[in-house]
C-alpha positions, 0 to 999 in steps of 0.5 A: 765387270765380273765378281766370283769366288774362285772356286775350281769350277768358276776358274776352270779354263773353259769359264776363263776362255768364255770371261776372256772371249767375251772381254769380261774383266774379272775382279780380283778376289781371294778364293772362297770368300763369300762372307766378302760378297754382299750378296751372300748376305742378301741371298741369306735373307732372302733364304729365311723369307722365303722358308718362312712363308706359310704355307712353304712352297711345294713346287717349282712354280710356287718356289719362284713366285715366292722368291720373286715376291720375297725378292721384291719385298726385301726393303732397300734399308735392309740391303744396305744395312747388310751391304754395310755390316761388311 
């Protein structure tokens, strides 16, 4: 099962061809909702920690080990809270 927003570029007919060749069914969803979509909410925090960090990333691979460790620290309680505020 598959969630997007609807934008142009995600219901373009080639995303709508590989969605259906590959048997992906597709939510409904109204279109540019992110405040709809949990995740948004967790992508937000995740955001903040990772700028907060000292010292901030400087490259690439210290951005992704910071994302990935960020990710990680992120505490189940915390998800759900932002899941539930919805």
């Amino acid at each position: 099962m598959f969630q997007h927003d609807n934008a142009s570029l995600h219901v373009a007919r080639i995303c709508t061809q590989f969605l259906e060749a590959e048997n992906v069914p597709v939510l409904p969803w109204p279109a540019y909702s992110p405040d709809m979509s949990p995740i948004e909410h967790v992508w937000d925090a995740l955001d903040r920690r990772v700028r907060q960090r000292v010292p901030v990333p400087t490259n690439i691979q210290h951005l992704r080990v910071a994302i990935e460790e960020e990710w990680d620290n992120i505490p189940q309680t915390i998800i759900n809270i932002l899941i539930n505020s919805m």
